[in-house]
PDBQT receptor file of N, H, CA, C and O in Angstrom, charges set to zero:
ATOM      1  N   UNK A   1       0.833  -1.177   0.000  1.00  0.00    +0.000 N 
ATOM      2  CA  UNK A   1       0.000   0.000   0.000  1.00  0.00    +0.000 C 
ATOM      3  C   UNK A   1       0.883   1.248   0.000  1.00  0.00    +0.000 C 
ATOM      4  O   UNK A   1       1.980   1.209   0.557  1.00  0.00    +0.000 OA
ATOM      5  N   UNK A   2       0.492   2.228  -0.537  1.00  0.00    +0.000 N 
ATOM      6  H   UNK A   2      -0.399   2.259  -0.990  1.00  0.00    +0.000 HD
ATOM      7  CA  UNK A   2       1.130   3.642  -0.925  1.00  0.00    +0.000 C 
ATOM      8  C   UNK A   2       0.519   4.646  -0.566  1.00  0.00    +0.000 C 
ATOM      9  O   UNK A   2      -0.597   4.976  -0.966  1.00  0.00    +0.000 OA
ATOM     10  N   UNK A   3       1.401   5.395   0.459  1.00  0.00    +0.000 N 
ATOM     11  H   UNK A   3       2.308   5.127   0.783  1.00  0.00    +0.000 HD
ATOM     12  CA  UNK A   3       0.093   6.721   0.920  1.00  0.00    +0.000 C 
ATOM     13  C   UNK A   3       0.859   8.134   0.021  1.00  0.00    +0.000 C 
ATOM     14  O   UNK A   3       2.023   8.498  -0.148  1.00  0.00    +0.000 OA
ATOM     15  N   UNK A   4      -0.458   8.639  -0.404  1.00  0.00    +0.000 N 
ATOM     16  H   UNK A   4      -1.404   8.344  -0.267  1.00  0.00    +0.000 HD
ATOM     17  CA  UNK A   4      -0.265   9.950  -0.775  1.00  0.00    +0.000 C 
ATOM     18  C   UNK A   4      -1.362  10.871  -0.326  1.00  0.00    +0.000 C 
ATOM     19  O   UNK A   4      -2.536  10.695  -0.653  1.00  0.00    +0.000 OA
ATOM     20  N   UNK A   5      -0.762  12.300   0.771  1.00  0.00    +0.000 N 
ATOM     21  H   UNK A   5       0.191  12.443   1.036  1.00  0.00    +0.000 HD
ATOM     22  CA  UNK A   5      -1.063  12.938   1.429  1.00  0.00    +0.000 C 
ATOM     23  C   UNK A   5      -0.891  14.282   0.610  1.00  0.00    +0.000 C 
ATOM     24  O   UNK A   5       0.200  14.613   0.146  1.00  0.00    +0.000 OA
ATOM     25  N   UNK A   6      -2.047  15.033   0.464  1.00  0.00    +0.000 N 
ATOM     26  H   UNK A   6      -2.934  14.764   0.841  1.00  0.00    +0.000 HD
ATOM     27  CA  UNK A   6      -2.798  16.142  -0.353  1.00  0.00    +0.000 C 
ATOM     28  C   UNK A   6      -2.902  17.279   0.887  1.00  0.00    +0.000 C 
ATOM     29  O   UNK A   6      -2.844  17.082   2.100  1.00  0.00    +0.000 OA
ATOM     30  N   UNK A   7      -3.072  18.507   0.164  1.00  0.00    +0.000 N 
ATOM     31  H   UNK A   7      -3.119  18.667  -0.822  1.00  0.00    +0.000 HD
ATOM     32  CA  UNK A   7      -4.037  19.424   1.229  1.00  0.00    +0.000 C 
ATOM     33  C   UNK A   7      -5.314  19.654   1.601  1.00  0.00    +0.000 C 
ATOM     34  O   UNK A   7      -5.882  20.097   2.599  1.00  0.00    +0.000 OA
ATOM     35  N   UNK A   8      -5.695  19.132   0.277  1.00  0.00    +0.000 N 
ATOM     36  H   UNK A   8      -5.234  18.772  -0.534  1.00  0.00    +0.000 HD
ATOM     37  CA  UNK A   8      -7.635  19.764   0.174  1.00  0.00    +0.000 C 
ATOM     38  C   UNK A   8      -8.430  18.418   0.061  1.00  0.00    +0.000 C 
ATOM     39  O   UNK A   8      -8.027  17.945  -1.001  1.00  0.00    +0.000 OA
ATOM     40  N   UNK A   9      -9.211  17.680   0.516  1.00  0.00    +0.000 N 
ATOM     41  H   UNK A   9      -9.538  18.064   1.380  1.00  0.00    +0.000 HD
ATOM     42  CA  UNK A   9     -10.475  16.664   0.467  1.00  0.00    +0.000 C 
ATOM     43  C   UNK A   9     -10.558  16.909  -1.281  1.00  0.00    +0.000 C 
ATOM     44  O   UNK A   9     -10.089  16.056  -2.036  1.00  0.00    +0.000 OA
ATOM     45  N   UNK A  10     -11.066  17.896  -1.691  1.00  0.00    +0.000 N 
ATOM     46  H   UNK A  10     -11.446  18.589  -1.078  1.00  0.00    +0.000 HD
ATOM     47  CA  UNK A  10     -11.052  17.578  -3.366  1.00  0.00    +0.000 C 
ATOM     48  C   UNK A  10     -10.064  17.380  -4.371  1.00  0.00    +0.000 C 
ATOM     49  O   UNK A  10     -10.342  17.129  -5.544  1.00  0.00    +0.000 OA
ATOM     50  N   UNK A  11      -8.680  17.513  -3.826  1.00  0.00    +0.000 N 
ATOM     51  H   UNK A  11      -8.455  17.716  -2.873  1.00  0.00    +0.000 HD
ATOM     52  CA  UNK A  11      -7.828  17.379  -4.789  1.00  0.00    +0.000 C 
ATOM     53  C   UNK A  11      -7.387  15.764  -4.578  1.00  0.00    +0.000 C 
ATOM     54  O   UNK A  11      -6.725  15.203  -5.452  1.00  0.00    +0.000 OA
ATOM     55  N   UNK A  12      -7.736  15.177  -3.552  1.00  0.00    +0.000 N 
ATOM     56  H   UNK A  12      -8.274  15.633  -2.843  1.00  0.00    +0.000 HD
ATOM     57  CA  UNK A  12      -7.423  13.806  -3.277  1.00  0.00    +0.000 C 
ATOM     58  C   UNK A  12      -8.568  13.061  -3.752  1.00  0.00    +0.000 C 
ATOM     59  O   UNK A  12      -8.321  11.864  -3.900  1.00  0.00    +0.000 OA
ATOM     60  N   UNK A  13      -9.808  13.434  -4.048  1.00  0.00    +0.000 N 
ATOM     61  H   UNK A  13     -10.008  14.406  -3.927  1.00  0.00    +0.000 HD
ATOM     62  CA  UNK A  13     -10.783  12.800  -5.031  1.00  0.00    +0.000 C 
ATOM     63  C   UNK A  13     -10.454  12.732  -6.497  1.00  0.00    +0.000 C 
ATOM     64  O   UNK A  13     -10.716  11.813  -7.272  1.00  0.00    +0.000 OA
ATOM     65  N   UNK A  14     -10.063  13.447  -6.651  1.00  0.00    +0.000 N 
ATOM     66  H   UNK A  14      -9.850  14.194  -6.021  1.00  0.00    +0.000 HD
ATOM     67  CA  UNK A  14      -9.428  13.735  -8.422  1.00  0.00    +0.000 C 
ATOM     68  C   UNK A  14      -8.162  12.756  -8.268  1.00  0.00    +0.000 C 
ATOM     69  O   UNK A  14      -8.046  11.574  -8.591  1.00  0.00    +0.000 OA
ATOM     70  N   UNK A  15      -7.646  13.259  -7.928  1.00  0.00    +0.000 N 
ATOM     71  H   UNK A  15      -7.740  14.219  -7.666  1.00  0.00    +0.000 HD
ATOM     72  CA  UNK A  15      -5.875  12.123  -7.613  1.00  0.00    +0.000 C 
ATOM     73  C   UNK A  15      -6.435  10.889  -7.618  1.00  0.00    +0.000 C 
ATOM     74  O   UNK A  15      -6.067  10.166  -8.544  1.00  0.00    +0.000 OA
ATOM     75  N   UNK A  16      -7.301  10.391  -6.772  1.00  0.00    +0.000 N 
ATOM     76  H   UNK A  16      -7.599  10.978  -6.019  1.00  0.00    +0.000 HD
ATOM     77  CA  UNK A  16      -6.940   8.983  -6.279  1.00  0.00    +0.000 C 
ATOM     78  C   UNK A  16      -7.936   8.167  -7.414  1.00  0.00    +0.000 C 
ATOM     79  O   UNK A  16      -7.869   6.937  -7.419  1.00  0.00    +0.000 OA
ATOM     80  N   UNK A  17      -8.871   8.864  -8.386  1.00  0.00    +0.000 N 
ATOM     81  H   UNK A  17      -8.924   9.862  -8.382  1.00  0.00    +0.000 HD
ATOM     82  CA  UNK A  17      -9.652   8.304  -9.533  1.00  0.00    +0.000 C 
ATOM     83  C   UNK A  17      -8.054   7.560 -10.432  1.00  0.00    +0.000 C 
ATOM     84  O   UNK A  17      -8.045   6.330 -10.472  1.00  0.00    +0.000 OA
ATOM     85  N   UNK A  18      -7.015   8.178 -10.985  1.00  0.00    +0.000 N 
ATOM     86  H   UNK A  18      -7.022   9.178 -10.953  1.00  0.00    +0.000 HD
ATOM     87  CA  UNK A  18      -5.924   8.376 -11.735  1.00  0.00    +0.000 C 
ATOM     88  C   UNK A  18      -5.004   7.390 -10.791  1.00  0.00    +0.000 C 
ATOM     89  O   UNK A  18      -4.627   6.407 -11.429  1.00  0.00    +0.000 OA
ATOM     90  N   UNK A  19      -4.645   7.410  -9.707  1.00  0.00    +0.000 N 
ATOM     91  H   UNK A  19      -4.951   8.209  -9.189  1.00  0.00    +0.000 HD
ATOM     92  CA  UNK A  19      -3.782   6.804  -8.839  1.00  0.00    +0.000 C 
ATOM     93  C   UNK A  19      -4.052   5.030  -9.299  1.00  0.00    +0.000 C 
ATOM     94  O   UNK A  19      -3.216   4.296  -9.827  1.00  0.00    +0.000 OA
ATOM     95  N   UNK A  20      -5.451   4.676  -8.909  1.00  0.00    +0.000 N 
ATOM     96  H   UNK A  20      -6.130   5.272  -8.479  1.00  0.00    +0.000 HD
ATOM     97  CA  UNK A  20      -6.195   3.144  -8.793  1.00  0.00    +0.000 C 
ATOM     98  C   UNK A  20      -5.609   2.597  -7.393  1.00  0.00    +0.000 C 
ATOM     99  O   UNK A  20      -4.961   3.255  -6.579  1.00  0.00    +0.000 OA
ATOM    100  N   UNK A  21      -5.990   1.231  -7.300  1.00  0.00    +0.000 N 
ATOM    101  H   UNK A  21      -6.516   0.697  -7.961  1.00  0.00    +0.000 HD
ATOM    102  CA  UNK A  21      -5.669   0.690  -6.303  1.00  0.00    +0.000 C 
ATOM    103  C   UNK A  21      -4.213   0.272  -5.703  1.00  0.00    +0.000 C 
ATOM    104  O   UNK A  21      -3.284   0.117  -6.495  1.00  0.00    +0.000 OA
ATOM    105  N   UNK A  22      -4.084   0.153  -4.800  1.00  0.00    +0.000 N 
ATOM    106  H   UNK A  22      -4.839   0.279  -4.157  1.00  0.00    +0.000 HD
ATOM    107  CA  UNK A  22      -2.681  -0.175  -3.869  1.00  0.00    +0.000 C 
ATOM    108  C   UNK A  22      -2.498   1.654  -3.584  1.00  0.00    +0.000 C 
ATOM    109  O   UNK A  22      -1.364   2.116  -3.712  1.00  0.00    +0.000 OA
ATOM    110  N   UNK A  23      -3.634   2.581  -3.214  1.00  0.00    +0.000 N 
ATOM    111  H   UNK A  23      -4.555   2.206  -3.111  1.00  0.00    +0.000 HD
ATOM    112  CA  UNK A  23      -3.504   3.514  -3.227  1.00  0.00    +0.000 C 
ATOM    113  C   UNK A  23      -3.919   4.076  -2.150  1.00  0.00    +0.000 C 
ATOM    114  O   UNK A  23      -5.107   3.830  -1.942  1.00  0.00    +0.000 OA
ATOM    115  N   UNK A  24      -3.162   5.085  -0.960  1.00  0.00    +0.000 N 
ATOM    116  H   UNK A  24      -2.197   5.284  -1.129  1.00  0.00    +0.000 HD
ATOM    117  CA  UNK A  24      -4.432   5.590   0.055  1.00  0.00    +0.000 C 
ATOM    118  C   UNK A  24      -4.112   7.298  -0.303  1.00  0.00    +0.000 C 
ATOM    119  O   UNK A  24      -3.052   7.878  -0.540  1.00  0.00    +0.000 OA
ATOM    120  N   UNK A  25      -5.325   7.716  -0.233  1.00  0.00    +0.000 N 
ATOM    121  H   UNK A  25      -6.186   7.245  -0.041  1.00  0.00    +0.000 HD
ATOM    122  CA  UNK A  25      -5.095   9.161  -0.899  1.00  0.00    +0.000 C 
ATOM    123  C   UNK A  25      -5.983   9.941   0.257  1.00  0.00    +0.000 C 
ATOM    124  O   UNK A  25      -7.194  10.147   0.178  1.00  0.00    +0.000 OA
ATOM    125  N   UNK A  26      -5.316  10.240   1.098  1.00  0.00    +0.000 N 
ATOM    126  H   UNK A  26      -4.332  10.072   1.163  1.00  0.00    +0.000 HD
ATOM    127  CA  UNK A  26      -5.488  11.125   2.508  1.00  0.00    +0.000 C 
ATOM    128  C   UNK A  26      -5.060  12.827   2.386  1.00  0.00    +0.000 C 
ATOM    129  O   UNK A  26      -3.990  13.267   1.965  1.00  0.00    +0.000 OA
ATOM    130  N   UNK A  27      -6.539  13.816   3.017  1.00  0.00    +0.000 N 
ATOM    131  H   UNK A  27      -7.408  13.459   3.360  1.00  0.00    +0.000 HD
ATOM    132  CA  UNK A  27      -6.426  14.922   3.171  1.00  0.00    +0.000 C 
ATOM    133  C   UNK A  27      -5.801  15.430   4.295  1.00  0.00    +0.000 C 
ATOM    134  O   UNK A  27      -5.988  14.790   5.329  1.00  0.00    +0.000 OA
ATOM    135  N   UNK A  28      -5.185  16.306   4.351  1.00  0.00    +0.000 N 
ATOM    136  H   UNK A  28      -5.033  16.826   3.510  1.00  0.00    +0.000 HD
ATOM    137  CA  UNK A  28      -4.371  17.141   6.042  1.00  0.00    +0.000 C 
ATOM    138  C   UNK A  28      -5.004  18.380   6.280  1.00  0.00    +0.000 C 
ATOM    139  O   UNK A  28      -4.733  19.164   7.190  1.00  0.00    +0.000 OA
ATOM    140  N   UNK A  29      -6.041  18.534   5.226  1.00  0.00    +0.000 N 
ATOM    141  H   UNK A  29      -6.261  17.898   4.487  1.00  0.00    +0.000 HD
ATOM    142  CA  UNK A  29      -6.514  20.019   5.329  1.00  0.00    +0.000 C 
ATOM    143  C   UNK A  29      -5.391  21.176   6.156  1.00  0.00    +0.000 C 
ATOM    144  O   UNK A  29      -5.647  21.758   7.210  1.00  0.00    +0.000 OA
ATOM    145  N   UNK A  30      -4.287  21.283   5.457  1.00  0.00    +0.000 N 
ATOM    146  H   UNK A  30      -4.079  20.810   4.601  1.00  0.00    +0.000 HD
ATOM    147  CA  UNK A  30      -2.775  22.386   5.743  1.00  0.00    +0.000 C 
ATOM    148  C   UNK A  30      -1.871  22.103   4.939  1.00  0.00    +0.000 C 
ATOM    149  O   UNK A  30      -1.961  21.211   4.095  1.00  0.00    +0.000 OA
ATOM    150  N   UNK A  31      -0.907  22.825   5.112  1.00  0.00    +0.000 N 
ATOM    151  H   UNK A  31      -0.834  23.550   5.798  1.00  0.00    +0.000 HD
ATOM    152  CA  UNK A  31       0.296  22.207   4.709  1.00  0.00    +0.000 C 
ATOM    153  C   UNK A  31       0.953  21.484   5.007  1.00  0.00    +0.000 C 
ATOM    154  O   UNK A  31       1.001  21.399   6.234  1.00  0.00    +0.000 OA
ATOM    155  N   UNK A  32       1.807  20.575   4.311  1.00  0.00    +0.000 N 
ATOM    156  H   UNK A  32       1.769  20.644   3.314  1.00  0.00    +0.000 HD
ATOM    157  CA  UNK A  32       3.132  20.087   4.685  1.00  0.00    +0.000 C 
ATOM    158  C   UNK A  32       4.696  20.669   4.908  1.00  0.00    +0.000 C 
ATOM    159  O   UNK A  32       5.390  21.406   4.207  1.00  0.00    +0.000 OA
ATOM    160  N   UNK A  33       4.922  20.056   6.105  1.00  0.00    +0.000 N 
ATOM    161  H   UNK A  33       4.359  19.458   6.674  1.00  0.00    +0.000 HD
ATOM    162  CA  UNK A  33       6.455  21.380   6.188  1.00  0.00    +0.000 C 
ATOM    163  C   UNK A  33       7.196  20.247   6.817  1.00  0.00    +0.000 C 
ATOM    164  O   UNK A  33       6.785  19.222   7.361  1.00  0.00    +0.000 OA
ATOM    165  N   UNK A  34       8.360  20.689   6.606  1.00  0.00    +0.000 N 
ATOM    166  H   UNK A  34       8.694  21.521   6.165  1.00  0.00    +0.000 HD
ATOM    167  CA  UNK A  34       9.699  20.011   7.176  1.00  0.00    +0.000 C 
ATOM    168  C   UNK A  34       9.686  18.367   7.772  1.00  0.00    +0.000 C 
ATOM    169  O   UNK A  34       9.991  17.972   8.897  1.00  0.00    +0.000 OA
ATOM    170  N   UNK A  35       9.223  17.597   6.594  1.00  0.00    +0.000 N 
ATOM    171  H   UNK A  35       8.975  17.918   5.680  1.00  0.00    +0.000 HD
ATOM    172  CA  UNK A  35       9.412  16.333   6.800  1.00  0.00    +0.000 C 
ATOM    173  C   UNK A  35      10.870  16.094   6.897  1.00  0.00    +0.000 C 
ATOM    174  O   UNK A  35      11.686  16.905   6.462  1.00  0.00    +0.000 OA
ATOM    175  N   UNK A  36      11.271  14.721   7.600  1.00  0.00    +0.000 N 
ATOM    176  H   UNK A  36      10.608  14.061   7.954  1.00  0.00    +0.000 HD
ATOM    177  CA  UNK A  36      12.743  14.740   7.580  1.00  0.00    +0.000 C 
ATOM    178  C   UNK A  36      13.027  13.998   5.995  1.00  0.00    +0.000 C 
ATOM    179  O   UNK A  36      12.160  13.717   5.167  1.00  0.00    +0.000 OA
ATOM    180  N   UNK A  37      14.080  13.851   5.913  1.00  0.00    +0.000 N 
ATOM    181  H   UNK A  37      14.784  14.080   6.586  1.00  0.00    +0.000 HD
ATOM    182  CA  UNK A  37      15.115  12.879   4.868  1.00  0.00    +0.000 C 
ATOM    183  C   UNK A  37      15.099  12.178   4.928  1.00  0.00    +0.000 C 
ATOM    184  O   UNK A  37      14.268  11.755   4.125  1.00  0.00    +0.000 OA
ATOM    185  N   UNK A  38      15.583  11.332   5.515  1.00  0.00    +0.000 N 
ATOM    186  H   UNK A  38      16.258  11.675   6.167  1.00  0.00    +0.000 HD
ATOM    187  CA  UNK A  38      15.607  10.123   6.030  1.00  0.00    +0.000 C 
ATOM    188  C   UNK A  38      16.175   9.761   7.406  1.00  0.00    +0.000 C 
ATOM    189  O   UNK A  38      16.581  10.679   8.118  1.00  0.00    +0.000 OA
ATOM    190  N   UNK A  39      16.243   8.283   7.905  1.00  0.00    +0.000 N 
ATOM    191  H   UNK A  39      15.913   7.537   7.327  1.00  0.00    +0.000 HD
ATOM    192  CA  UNK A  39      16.350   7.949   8.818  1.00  0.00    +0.000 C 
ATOM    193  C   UNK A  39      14.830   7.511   9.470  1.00  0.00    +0.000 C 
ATOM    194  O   UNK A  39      13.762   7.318   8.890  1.00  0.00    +0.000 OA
ATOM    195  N   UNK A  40      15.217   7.429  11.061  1.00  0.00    +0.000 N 
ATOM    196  H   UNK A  40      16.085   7.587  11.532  1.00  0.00    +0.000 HD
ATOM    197  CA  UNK A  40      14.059   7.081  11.721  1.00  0.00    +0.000 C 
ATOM    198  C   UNK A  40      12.997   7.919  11.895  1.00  0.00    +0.000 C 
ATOM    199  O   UNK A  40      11.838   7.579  12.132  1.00  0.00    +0.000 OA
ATOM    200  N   UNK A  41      13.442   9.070  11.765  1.00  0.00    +0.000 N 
ATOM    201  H   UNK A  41      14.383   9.346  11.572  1.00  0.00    +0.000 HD
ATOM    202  CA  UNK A  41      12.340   9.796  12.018  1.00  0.00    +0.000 C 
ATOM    203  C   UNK A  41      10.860   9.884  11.002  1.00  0.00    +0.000 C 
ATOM    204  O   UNK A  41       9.699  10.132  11.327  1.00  0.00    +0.000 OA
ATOM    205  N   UNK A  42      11.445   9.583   9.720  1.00  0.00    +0.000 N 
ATOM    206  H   UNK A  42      12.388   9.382   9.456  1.00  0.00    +0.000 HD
ATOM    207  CA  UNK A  42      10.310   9.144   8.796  1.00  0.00    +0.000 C 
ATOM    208  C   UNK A  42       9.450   7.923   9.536  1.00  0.00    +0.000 C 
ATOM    209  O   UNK A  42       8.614   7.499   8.738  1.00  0.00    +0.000 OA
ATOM    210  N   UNK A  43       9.402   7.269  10.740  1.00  0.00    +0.000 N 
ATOM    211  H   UNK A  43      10.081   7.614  11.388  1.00  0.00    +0.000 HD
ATOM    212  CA  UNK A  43       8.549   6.088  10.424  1.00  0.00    +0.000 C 
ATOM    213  C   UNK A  43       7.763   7.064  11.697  1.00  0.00    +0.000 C 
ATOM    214  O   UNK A  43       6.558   7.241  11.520  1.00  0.00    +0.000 OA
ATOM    215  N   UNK A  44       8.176   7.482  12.531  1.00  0.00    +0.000 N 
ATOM    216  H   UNK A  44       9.155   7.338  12.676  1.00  0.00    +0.000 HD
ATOM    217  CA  UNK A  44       7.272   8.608  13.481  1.00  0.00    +0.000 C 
ATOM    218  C   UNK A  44       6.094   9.850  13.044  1.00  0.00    +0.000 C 
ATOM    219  O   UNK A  44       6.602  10.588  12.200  1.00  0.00    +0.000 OA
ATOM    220  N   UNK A  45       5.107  10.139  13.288  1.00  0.00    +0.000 N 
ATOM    221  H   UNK A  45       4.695   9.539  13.974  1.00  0.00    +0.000 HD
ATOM    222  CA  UNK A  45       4.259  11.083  12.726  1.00  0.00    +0.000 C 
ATOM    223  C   UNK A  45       4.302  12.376  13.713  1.00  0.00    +0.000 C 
ATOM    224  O   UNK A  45       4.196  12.180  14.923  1.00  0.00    +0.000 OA
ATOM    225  N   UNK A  46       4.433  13.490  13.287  1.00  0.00    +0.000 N 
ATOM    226  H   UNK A  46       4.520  13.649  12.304  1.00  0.00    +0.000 HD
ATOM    227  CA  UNK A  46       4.520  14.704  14.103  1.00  0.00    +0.000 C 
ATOM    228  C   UNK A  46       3.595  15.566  13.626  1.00  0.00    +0.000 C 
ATOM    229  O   UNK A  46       3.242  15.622  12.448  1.00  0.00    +0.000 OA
ATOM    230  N   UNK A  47       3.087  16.418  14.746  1.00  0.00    +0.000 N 
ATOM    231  H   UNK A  47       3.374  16.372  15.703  1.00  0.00    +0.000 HD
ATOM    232  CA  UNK A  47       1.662  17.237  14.154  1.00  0.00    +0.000 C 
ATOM    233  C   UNK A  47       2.205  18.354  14.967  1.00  0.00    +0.000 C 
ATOM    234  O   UNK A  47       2.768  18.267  16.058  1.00  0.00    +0.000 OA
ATOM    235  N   UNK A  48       1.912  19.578  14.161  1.00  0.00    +0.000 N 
ATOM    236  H   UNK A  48       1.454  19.648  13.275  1.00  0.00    +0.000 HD
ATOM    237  CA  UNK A  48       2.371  20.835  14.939  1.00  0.00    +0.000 C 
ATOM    238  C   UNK A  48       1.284  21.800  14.271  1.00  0.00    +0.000 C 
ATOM    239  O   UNK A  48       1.385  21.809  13.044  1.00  0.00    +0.000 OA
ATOM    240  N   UNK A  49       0.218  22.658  14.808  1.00  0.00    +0.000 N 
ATOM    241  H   UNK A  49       0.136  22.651  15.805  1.00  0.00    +0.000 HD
ATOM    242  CA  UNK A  49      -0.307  23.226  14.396  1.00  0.00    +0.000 C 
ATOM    243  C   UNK A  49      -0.480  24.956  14.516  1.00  0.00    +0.000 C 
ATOM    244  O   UNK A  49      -0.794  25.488  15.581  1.00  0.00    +0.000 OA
ATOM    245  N   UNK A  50      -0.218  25.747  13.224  1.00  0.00    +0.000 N 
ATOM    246  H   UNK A  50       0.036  25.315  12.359  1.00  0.00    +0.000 HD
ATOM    247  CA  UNK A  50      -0.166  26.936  13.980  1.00  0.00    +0.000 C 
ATOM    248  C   UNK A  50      -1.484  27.751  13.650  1.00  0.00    +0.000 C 
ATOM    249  O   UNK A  50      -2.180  27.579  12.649  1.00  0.00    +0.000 OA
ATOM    250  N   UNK A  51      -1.753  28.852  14.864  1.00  0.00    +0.000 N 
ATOM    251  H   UNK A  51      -1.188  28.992  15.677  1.00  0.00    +0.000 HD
ATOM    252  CA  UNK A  51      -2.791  29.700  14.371  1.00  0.00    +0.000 C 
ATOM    253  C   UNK A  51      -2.330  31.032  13.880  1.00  0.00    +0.000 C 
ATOM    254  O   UNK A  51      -1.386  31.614  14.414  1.00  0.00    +0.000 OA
ATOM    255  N   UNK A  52      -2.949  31.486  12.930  1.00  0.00    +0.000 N 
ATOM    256  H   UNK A  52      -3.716  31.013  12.496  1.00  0.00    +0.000 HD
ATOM    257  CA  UNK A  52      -2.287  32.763  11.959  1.00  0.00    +0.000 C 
ATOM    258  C   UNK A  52      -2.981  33.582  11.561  1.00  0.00    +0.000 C 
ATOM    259  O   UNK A  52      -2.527  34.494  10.871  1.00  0.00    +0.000 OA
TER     260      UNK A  52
């Protein structure tokens, strides 16, 4: 299975028609920022939310 993480609920409906199966096509409603590179820290999930 393959996750691909979007910003908006509708752009991951459109994507995941095109994607097909072995596919998970998940909204974050935000952005994405400063994932690491690699290592361990990729298998950990971190949530930081700001108000603006």
């Amino acid at each position: 299975m393959k996750l691909m993480i979007l910003e908006s609920g509708a752009k991951g409906k459109t994507v995941k028609k095109y994607l097909g199966k072995g596919w998970i096509v998940e909204a974050c409603f935000g952005h994405v920022q400063d994932l690491p590179r690699s290592g361990k820290q990729g298998s950990k999930a971190m949530w930081a939310s700001e108000k603006g």
